[in-house]
Each structure stands twice: as structure tokens, then as C-alpha cells.
C-alpha atoms as one frame of an Amber mdcrd trajectory, in Angstrom:
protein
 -16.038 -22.184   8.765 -12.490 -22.567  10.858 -13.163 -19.431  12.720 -10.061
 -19.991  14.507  -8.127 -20.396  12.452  -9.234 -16.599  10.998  -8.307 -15.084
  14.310  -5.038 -16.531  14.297  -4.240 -15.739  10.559  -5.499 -12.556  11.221
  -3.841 -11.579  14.141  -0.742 -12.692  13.237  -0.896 -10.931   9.836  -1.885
  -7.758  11.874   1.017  -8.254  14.048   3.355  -7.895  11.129   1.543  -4.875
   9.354   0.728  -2.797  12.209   4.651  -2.194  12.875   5.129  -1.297   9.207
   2.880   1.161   9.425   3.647   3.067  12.661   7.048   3.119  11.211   5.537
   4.887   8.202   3.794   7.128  10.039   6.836   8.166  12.124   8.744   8.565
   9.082   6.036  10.836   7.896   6.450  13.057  11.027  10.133  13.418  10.409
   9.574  14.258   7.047   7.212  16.663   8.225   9.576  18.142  10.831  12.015
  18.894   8.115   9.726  20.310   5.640   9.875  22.791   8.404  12.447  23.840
   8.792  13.082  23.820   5.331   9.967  26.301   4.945  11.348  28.292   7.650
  14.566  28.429   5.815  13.318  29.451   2.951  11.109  32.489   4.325  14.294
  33.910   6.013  16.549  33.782   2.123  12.849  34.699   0.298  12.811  37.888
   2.521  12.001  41.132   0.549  14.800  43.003  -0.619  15.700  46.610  -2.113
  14.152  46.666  -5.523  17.321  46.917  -8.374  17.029  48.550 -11.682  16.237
  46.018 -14.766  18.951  46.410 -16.939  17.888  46.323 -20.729  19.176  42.682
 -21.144  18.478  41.043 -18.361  14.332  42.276 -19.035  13.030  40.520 -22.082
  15.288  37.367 -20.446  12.982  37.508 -17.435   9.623  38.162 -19.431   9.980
  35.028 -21.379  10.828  33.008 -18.668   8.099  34.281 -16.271   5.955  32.808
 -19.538   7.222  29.679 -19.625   5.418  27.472 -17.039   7.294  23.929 -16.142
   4.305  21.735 -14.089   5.338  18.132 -13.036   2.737  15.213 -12.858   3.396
  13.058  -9.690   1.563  10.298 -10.913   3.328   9.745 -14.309   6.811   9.611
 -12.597   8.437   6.063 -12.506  11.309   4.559 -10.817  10.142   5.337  -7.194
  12.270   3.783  -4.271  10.043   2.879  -1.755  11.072   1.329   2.367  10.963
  -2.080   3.025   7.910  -1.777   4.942   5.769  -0.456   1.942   6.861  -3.567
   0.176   6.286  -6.250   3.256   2.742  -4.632   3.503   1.718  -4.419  -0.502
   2.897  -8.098  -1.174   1.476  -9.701   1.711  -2.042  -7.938   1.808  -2.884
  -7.139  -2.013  -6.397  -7.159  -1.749  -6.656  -4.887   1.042  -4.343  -2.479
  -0.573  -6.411  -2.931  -3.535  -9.480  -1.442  -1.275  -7.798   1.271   0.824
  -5.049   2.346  -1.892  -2.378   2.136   1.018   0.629   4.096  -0.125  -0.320
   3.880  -3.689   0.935   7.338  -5.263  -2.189   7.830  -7.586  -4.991   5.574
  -5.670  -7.960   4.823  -7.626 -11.235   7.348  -6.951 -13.013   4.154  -5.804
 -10.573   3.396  -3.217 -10.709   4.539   0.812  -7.507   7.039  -0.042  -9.533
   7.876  -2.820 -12.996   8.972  -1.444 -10.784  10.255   1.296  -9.062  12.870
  -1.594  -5.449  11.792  -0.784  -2.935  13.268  -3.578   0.751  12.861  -4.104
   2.646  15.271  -2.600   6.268  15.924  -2.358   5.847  17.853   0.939   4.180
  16.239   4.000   2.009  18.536   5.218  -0.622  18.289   9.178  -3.491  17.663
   6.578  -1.900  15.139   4.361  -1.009  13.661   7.445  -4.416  13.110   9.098
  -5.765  12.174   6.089  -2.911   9.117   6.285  -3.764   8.349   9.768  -7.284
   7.379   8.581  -6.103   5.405   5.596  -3.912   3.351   7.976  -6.413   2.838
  10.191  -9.082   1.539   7.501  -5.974  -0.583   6.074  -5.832  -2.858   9.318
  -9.558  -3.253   9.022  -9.231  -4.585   5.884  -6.382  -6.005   6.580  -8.199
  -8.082   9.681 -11.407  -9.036   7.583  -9.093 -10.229   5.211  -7.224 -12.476
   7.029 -10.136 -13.631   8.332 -12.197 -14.561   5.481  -8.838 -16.398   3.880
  -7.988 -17.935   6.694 -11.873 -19.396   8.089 -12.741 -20.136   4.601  -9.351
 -22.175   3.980  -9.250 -23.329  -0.102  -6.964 -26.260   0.266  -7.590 -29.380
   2.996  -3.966 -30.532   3.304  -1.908 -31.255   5.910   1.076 -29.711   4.294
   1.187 -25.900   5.826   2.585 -25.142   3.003  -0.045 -26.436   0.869  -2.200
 -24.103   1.721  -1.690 -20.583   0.111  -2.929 -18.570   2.952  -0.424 -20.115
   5.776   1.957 -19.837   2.838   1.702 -16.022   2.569   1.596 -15.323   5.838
   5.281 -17.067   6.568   6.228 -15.256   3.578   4.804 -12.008   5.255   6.614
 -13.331   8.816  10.186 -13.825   7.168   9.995 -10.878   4.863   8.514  -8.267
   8.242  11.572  -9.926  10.181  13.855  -8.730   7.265  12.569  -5.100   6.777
  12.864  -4.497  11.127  16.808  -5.270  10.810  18.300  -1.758   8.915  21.236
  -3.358   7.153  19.519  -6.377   5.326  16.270  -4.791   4.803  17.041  -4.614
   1.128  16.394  -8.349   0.983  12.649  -7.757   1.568  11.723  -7.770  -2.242
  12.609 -11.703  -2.382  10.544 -12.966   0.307   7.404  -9.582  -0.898   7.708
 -11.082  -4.716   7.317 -14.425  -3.509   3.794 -13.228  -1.180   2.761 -12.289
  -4.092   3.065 -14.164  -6.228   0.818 -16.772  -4.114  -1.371 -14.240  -3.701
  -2.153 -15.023  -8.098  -1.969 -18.865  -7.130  -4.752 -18.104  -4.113  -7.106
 -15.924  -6.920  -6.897 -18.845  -9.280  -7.848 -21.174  -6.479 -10.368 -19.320
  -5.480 -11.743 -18.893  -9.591 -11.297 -22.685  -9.702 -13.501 -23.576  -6.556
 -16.258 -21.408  -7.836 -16.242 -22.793 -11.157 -16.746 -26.142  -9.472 -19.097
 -25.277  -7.552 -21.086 -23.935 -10.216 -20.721 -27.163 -12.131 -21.799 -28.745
  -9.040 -25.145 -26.561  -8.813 -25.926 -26.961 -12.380 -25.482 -30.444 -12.623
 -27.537 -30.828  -9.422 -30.428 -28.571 -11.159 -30.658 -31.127 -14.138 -30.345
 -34.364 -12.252 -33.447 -32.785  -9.612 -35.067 -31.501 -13.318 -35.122 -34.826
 -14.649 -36.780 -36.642 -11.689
């Protein structure tokens, strides 16, 4: 095991999610601060008024639309613009997301948002954001164990850097974290994200591939010690 090689992929990793998400987090508390006053707003115009008479036309207009109930499903929506930092995070650390169901909108009941009963919401709300707090927080975890385990346990021997699908994503996570910081070419970040990710497929089938040899390896060995 290259256990320095962990620590270095790790904390370098870390040092490009961790300012992702404290800038999602403060754009959480702005959104909160204007749901606010927004709320606020609205209790001043929602003030009661002087009741007025129903005229006889206006009533059976109002009775069938007080029927009528319109309810939206957050989770079925599609076409959802998300910051550059969800997308530098997601590419670059797919398994972990996979865990802790970062900034997924409909996590999985298995995942750490999950268990922790995190919903989509359109308004950010104190609770909604503690619950986010400890999401993010479990996210680095992962996010360091992670890095650790690809980086100490290192698939390809090579030379070559770039060889190596681990150092590969993390220069990908590097370039594409440098992109999202800078405001008027963070729309860029999908290039460098798509391309994390898509070694992240090439690391899973290297990973599938070394533990089919290995089992070769192991049940050839059994037969050959068999046979003595």
C-alpha cells in the first residue's frame, strides 16, 4: 500500500472540494436570507382585509377552483441548471456522491442525505439547512477515504501520470475547480467534469478487470496446490 501517496491524493482532492462546498453553503444562506424577506413580504400583502360580498358569478368560479388541487413533484422535474461547483464536485468524486447523495435532488433512502430525510425544496429553510451542513460534512469524509483507498491502492504501475486514472481525475478535478472559482468562464466546467468522469467508468472497469484476474489467479492456484 502507497500510503502516501493516499494522503496526497486525498488532500489535494479535499483541497478542491472543500471550497465548492463552502461556496454552496454560502449560497444557501443567501438564498435563505431572501426567502425572508420574501416571507416577510408576503405576510404584509396576505394581511386580512374587509370581507366583500360574493357576487353571484364570481361564486361557483371560486368553488370549482378551490376544488381543483395543482401539486408539483420536485423529483420528476428535468432540465435543472445547476453552479459550477455542483458539477466540479459530482464528476470528480462519483462514488462518494453515490454514498452521501451530495446535492442530488431525490437522494436514494440508502444514502447519508437519505437516512438523514433531506427532501427537495424550493425554499431554503434553518432546518433544511442543518440538515446540509451534516451532509457536507459526511461528503469530505467520504470524499477523504476515497481518495485514499484510490490513491494507496494505485491500479496501474506506470510512469506516465497520466496513465494512471486516479492522478488523471484528480488534474481533471484541479483544472476544472480552477475554472468554476473564476465567475466569467465558469461555464467551461462541464468539459473538464465530463471528462472526470468519464475516467471515473475507465477506473470501475479497471478495478472489475484486476479482480477478475485475481480470481483467475486464486483459482488456478487452488487446482495446481489440488493436484500436488
Amino acid at each position: 500500500m502507497n500510503w502516501r501517496r493516499g494522503l496526497l491524493l486525498a488532500g489535494i482532492n479535499l483541497a478542491v472540494a472543500i471550497p465548492m462546498i463552502l461556496m454552496m453553503e454560502a449560497r444557501d444562506q443567501k438564498w435563505e436570507l431572501t426567502s425572508e424577506e420574501i416571507m416577510a413580504k408576503s405576510a404584509v400583502l396576505d394581511a386580512p382585509k374587509p370581507p366583500e360580498p360574493p357576487t353571484p358569478e364570481s361564486a361557483p368560479a371560486n368553488s370549482e377552483q378551490a376544488e381543483e388541487a395543482v401539486t408539483f413533484d420536485l423529483c420528476g422535474m428535468v432540465g435543472a441548471i445547476y453552479p459550477a461547483q455542483i458539477y466540479v464536485v459530482q464528476a470528480a468524486d462519483m462514488p462518494s456522491v453515490a454514498l452521501a447523495g451530495w446535492r442530488v435532488d431525490c437522494p436514494a433512502h440508502w444514502t447519508l442525505a437519505g437516512r438523514l430525510g433531506e427532501r427537495p425544496s424550493w425554499r431554503v429553510t434553518p432546518l433544511w439547512m442543518e440538515t446540509q451542513r451534516k451532509i457536507d460534512a459526511g461528503m469530505c469524509l467520504f470524499i477523504a477515504v476515497q481518495w485514499f483507498l484510490v490513491g494507496g491502492f494505485p491500479l496501474v504501475r506506470n510512469k506516465k501520470w497520466w496513465a494512471d486514472p486516479g492522478a488523471f481525475i484528480t488534474a481533471c478535478a484541479v483544472l476544472a475547480g480552477v475554472i468554476a472559482l473564476i465567475p466569467f468562464v465558469d461555464g467551461f466546467v462541464k468539459l473538464p467534469a465530463l471528462i472526470a468522469m468519464l475516467a471515473w467508468f475507465w477506473w470501475f472497469a479497471l478495478l472489475v478487470w484486476r479482480m477478475l484476474q485475481f480470481g483467475w489467479r486464486m483459482a488456478t492456484g487452488w487446482r495446481v496446490s489440488r493436484s500436488c
